[in-house]
Structure formats: C-alpha cells, structure tokens
C-alpha positions as CSV (number, residue, x, y, z in Angstrom):
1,X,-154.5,127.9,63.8
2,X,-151.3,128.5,65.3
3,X,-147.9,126.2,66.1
4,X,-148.2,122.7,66.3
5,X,-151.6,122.7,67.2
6,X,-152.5,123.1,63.3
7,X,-150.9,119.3,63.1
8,X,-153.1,117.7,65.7
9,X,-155.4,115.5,63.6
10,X,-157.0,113.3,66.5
11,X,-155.6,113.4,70.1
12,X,-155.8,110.0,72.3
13,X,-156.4,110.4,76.0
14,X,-153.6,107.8,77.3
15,X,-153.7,109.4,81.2
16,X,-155.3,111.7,83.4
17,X,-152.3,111.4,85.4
18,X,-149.1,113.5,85.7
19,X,-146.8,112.9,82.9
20,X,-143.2,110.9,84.3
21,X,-139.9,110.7,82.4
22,X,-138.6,107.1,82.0
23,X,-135.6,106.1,84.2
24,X,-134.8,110.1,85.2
25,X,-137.1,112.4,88.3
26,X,-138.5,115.4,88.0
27,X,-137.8,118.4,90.0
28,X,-140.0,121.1,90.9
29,X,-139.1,124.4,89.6
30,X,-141.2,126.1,92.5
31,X,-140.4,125.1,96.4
32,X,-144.5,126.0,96.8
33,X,-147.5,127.8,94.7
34,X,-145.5,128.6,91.5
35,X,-146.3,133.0,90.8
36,X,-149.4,133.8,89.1
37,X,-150.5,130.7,88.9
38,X,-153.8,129.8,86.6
39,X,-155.8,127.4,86.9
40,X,-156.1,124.9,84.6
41,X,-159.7,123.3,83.0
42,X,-158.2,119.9,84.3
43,X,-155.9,118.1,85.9
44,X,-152.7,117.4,84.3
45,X,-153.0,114.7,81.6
46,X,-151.5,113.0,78.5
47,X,-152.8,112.4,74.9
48,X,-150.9,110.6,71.8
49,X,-151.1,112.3,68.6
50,X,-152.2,110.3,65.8
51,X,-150.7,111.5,62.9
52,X,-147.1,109.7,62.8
53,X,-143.3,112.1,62.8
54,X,-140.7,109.8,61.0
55,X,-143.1,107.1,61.0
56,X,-144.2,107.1,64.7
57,X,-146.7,108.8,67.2
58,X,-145.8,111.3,69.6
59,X,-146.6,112.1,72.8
60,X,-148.0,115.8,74.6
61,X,-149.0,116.8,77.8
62,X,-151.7,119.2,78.7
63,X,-152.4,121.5,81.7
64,X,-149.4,122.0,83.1
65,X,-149.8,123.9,86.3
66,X,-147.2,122.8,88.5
67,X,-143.5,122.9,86.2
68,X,-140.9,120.6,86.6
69,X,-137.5,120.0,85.4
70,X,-135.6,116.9,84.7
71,X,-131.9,115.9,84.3
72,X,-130.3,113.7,81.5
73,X,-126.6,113.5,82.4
74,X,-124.0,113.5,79.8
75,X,-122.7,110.2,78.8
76,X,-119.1,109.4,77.8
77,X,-117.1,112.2,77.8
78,X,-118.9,115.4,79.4
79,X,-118.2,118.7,77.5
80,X,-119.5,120.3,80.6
81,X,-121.7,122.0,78.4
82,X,-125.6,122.4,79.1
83,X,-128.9,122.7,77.1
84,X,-132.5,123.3,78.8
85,X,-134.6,122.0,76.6
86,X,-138.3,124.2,75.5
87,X,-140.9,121.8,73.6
88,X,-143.1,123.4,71.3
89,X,-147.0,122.9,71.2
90,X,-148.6,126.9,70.4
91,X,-148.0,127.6,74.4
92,X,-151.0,125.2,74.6
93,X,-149.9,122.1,75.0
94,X,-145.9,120.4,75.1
95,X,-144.8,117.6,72.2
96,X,-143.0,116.3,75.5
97,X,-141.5,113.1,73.6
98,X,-140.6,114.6,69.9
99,X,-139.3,117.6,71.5
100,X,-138.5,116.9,74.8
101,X,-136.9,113.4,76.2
102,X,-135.7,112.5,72.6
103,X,-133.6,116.0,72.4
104,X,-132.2,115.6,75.6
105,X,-131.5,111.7,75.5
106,X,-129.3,112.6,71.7
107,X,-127.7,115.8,74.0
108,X,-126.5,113.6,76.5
109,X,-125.3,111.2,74.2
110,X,-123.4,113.9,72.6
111,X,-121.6,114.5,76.3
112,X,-124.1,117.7,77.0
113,X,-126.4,117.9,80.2
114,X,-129.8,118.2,79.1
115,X,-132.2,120.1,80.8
116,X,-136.3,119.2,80.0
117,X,-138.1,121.7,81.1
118,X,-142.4,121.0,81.8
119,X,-143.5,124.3,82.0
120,X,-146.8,125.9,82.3
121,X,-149.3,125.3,79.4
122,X,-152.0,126.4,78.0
123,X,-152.1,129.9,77.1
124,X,-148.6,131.0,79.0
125,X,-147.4,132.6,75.9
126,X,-148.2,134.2,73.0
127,X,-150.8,132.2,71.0
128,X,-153.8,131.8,68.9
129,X,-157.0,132.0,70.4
130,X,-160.0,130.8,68.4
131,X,-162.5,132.6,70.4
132,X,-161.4,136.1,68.6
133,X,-159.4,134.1,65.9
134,X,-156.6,135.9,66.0
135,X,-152.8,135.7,68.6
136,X,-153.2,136.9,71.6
137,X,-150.7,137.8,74.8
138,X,-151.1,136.7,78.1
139,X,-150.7,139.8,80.6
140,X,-147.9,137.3,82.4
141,X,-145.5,135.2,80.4
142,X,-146.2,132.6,83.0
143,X,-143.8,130.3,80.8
144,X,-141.2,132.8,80.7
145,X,-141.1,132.9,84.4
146,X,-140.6,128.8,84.2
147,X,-137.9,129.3,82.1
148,X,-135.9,132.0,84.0
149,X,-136.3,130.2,86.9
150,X,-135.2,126.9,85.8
151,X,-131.9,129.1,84.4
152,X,-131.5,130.0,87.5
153,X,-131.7,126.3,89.2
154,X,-129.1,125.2,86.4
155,X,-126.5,127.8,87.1
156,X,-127.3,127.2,90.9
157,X,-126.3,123.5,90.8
158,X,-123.9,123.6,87.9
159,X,-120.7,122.1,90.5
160,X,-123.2,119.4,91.5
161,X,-124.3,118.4,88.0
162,X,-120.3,118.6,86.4
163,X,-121.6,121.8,84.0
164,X,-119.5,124.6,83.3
165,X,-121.2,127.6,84.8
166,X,-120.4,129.8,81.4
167,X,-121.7,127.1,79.1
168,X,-125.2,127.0,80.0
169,X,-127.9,126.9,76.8
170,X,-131.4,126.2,75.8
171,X,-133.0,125.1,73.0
172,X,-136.9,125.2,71.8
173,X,-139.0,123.9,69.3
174,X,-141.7,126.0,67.4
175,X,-143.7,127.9,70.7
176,X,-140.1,126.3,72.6
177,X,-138.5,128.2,69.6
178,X,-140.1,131.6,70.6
179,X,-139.4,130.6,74.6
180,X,-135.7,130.1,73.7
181,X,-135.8,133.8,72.0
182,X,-137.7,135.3,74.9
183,X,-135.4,134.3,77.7
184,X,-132.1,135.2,75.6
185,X,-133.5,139.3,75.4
186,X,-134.8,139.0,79.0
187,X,-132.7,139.1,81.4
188,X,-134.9,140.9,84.6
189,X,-136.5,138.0,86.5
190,X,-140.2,138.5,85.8
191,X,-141.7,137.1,89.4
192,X,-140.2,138.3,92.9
193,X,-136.9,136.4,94.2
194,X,-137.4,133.2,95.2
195,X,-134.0,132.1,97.2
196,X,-131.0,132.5,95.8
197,X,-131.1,130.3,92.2
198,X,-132.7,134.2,91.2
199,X,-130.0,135.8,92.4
200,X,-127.7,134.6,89.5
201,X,-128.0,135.4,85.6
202,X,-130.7,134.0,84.0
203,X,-129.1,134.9,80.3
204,X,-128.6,132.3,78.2
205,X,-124.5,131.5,77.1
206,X,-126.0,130.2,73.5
207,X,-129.6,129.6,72.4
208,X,-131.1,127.1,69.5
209,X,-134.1,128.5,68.0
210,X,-135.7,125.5,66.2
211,X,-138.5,126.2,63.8
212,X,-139.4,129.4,66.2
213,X,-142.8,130.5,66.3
214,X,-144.4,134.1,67.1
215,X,-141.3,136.1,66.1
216,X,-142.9,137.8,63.6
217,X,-146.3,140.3,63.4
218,X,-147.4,139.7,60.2
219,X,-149.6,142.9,60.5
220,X,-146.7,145.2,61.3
221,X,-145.1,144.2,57.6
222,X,-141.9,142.3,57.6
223,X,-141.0,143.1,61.3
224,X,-140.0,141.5,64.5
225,X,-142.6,141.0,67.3
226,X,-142.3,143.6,69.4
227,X,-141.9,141.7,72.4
228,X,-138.3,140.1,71.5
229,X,-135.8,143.6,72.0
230,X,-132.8,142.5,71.0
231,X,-129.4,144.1,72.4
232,X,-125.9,143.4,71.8
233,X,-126.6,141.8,75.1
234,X,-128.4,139.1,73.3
235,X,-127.4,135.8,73.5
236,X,-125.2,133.7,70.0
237,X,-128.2,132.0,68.6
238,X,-128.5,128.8,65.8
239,X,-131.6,129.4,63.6
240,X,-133.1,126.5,61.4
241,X,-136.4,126.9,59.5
242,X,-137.9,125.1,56.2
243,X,-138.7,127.8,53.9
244,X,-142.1,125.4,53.3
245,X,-143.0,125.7,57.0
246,X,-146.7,126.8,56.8
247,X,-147.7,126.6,60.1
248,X,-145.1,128.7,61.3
249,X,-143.4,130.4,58.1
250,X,-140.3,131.2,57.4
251,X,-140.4,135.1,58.4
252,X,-140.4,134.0,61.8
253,X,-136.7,133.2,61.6
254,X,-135.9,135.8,59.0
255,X,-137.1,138.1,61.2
256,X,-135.2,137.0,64.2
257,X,-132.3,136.6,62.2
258,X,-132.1,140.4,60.7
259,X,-132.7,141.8,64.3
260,X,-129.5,139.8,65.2
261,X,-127.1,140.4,62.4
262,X,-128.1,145.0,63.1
263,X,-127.3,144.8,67.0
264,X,-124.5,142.7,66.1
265,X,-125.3,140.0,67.7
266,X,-123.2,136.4,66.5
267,X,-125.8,134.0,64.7
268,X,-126.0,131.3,62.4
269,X,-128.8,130.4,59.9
270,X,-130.2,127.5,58.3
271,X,-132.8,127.8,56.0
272,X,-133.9,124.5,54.0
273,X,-136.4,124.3,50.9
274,X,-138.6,121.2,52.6
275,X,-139.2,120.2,55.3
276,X,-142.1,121.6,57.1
277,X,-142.7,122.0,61.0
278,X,-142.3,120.1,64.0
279,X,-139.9,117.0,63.0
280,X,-137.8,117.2,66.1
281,X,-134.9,114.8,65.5
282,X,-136.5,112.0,63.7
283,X,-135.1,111.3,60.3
284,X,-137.2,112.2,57.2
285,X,-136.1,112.1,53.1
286,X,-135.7,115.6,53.8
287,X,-131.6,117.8,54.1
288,X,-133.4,119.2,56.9
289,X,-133.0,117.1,59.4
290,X,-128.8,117.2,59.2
291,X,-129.8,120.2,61.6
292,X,-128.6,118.3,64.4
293,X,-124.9,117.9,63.0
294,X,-124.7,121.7,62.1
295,X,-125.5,122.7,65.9
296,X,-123.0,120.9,67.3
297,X,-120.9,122.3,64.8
298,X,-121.9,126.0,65.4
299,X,-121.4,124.4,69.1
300,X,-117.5,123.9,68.6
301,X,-117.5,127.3,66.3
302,X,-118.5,129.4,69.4
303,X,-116.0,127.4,71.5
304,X,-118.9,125.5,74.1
305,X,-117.5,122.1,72.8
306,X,-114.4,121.3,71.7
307,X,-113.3,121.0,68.6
C-alpha cells in the first residue's frame, strides 16, 4: 500500500461535515463547478488517526470535491516570502493537521505567508489502487489543476497579502511531496482559463519536497517517473528523506535529486539514517526532524529570506 495510507491503523469518523481551519476562512479555489470534477462516494468528512506522530493523533480529511485555500499571515517581521502548503495522504486522503495547519502556523511564525491548500482527494494523483494492486494514474491530475490554480490566486493577490510576487513557494509532504514536484516541471495550466489569476505564472520561485512520493518507477530500474520532466526551467528545490522510509523509500528522492543536479537545476539534499515517513514537524529522538532549521537555511542560501 502506498503513501501514508500504509500508516493508517484505525480511522475515527469525528464529522461528516466540511473540515474548518481554526481562527483563519477558507477560500474557494473555483468561483463555480471546479474542471473535471468527480464525484466523490460521500460527502466531505473528517476521521482521526489512531496511531499517535510525536506522541499525538492527527487529523485527515476525505472526499474533497470542492478545494479551498486558506491564509496564515506572517507574524512579526514578514520576509514577504510565501509557501502553499501540499499535505500528503497517497492522493487519497489529506493529513490536514500534521501536514497542513501545523506547517503553515510554524511558517508564519517564521515571518512567511503560508498558503494551505484543500485540494481534491481521492484518486487525483498518482496512487495505489487495491483493486489491480498496483499505482495507477488518473487521466486528469485533478490535484494538479488545484494547485496551479491556487499559484495563480497567490501571485494574483500578492500586494493585498504583503508577499513578494518573486518569492512565492510550496511545499508537500509524501503524495504533497510529489504535488510540490509536479507543479515546479509544469508550467501549462492543465484546465481552460478561468479569469485572470491563470493568466500569470504558475511556476514555483522554490519548492520543498518533503518525504516525496511517486517520483520513482520502480519497474523502469533506478529512474525518474516519467511524468516529472525536469528542465533547467525547473524550480530550486530542498529534498529531505529517511533512508529507512519504507513506505515511500528513499529512491524517490534520489531519483528526483539526480534529475536535478544533470539539467542543472540548484538543489539541496537531506538524506537521514532514521526516521521513517510522515512526521511533519513534530519532534521525535530522531536528527531528522532538524529538517525544519535546514530549510530556512537553504531559504536564506537562495536569497528568499534574509540572511
């Protein structure tokens, strides 16, 4: 089983409703009927995993048919600097808390803008499908289109949210991982124009690829996925992986990382003995999760902080 599905040891129903950030709104991606829109089993709802990350439950979403995004201003002193923010969850469901508010709530204490995106799950990515055991692709990268589109919105209203329009990032987690890769190699909107948030670049200025799933076709030998062409175009990317990562593994960044460094592309690697998969930000006895201090680090070294 595939991403952080392979983690889930019980799931808790907690609401059929649609999930809410605390203390921020949402803000739909789509001004109507987002494109190629599937429809889900159910409505939207939310469900606690039981087994505990640093000690404590966290929280996904499931059938997400109508994406949102939501703001967390910087605090303090604003770098004008901006992150939209991919959680992981196989492209099936979204670890919305561990990978999601709790990211952006530490970037906007670090004076960055972060941007949580709730885009479309299940099955709007790559992932494994148990009915033919094996990872399938979707004919539309329906969470691609979320994400370009969100890009889009960002650069649209960077005066109004105090964000330097050349300073714009993303970051993803495991199946957010992969997302983050996917949208800094494609740059052609995948869905017709919308208004005019899709007439400006949807390219990435940085991207963090956190524990990245899919990146690598384990039955094409030690090669990239297909899908992901990189270019010199490409966008910087920051790669952390535990080499004892078995839900994901550690060719996924490897991968990644060997496409970058032959188009030339700048990139930075972290690759940590233990550790495993989906930790987020919360603190284990593991070096791994220091992974937060070297990003804003590799931040300052490509010059979207200061120094």
């Amino acid at each position: 089983m595939d991403d952080m599905l392979s983690a889930l040891l019980s799931l808790s129903l907690l609401a059929q409703n649609a999930w809410q950030p605390v203390g921020h709104k949402q803000i739909p991606i789509w001004p109507g009927t987002p494109p190629d829109l599937v429809a889900a089993s159910g409505p939207e709802k939310v469900v606690r995993a039981d087994n505990l990350v640093g000690g404590k439950p966290w929280i996904a979403i499931d059938n997400v048919t109508r994406p949102t995004m939501t703001i967390y201003p910087a605090r303090g002193r604003n770098t004008g600097a901006a992150m939209v923010v991919f959680p992981g969850g196989g492209y099936q469901i979204l670890a919305i808390d561990l990978e999601g508010t709790e990211i952006c709530e530490w970037l906007a204490a670090h004076g960055i803008t972060g941007i949580l995106l709730k885009y479309r799950v299940p099955n709007s990515g790559p992932h494994w499908d148990p009915k033919v055991d094996k990872q399938v692709t979707p004919k539309v990268l329906t969470a691609l289109e979320d994400a370009q589109r969100t890009m889009g919105l960002v650069r649209l209203h960077a005066a109004e949210w105090h964000i330097n329009l050349h300073k714009i990032g993303v970051v993803g987690f495991s199946a957010g991982g992969h997302l983050a890769a996917a949208i800094s190699n494609a740059f052609t909107r995948l869905y017709s124009p919308v208004d005019a948030a899709d007439r400006l670049s949807c390219r990435p200025d940085f991207a963090a690829c956190i524990y990245p799933g899919h990146m690598w076709e384990s039955s094409r030998g030690f090669r990239l996925n297909p899908a992901i062409k990189v270019t010199r175009s490409t966008s910087p990317t920051f790669l952390v992986m535990a080499e004892d990562d078995h839900v994901d593994g550690v060719e996924q960044a490897l991968t990644y990382y060997i496409a970058l460094k032959s188009a030339n592309v700048p990139v930075e690697m972290h690759l940590f003995a233990h550790g495993g998969h989906a930790f987020g930000l919360r603190r284990t006895t593991f070096p791994i999760t220091r992974w937060p201090d070297l990003m804003m680090s590799w931040l300052k070294t490509i010059g979207m902080i200061a120094g």
